[in-house]
C-alpha positions in Angstrom: 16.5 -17.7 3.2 14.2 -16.2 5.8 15.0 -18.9 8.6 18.5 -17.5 8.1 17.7 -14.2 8.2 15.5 -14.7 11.2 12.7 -12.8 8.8 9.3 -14.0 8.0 6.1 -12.6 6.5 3.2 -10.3 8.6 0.3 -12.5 9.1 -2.7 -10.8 7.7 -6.1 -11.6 8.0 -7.7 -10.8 4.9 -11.3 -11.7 4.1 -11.4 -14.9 1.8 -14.8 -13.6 0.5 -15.1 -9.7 -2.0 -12.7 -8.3 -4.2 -8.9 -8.4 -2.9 -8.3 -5.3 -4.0 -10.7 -3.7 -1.7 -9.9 -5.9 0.6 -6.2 -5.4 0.8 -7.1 -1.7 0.9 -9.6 -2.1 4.3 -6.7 -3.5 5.9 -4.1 -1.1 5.2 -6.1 1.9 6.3 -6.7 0.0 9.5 -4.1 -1.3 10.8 -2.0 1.5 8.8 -0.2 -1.0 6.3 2.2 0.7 3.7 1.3 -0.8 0.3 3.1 -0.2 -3.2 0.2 0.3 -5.6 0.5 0.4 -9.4 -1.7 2.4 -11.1 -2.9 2.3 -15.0 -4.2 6.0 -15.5 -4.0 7.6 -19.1 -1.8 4.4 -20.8 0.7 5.7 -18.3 1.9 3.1 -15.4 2.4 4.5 -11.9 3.7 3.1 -8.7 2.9 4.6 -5.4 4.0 3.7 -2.4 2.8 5.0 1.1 -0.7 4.5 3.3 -4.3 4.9 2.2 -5.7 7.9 3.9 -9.5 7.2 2.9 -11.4 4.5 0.9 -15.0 5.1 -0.1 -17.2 3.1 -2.6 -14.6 3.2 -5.4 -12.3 6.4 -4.6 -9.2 6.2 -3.1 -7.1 8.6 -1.4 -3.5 7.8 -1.0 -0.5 9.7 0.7 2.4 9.1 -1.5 6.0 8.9 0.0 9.4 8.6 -1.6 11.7 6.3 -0.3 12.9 8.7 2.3 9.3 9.1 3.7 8.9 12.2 3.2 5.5 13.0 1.1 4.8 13.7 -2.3 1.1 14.5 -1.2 -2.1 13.1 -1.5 -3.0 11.1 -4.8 -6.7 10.6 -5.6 -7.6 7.5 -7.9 -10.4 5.2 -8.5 -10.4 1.6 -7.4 -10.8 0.5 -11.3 -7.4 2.1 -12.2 -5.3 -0.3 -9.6 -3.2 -3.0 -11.6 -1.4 -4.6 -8.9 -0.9 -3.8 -4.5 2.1 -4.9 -2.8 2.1 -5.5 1.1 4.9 -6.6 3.1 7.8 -6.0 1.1 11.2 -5.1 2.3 10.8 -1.6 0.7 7.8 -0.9 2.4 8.8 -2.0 5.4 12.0 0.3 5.2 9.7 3.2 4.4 7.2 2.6 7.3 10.0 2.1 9.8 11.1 5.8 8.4 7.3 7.4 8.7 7.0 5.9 11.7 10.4 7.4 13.4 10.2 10.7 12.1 
């Protein structure tokens, strides 16, 4: 399906060494990556979706954007209470191409 869409995937270069998570989240702050993160906080299941803003030790911070772009504001949550990050998906690339040309 890609080669007849002329689509293929981002090449990222993500350490093979440390925790993915962390790595994942390196790399999206900079080289400005949207991600779609799902979040476990309070038996209640969140998905983000938008740009890491800062990363220290364990605390993320984490504009969030709707699928117009347009931002819900900053979410602050610790590394422990990510489930799952998605990079490169067709929804985030829609949204970036939307930040981007705003």
């Amino acid at each position: 399906m890609y080669a007849l869409h002329a689509e293929r995937h981002q090449d990222l270069e993500l350490p093979m060494f440390g925790d993915l998570f962390v790595n994942m989240l390196r790399l999206a702050l900079a080289q400005k990556i949207p991600l779609g993160i799902y979040l476990d906080q309070d038996d209640e299941r969140e998905m983000l979706e938008g740009y890491v803003r800062h990363f220290v030790d364990s605390h993320v911070v984490f504009e969030d954007l709707d699928e117009n772009a347009e931002s819900y504001g900053e979410v602050h949550f610790e590394l422990a209470a990510i489930l799952d990050i998605q990079m490169g998906t067709r929804d985030l690339a829609n949204v970036a191409m939307l930040y981007e040309n705003k």
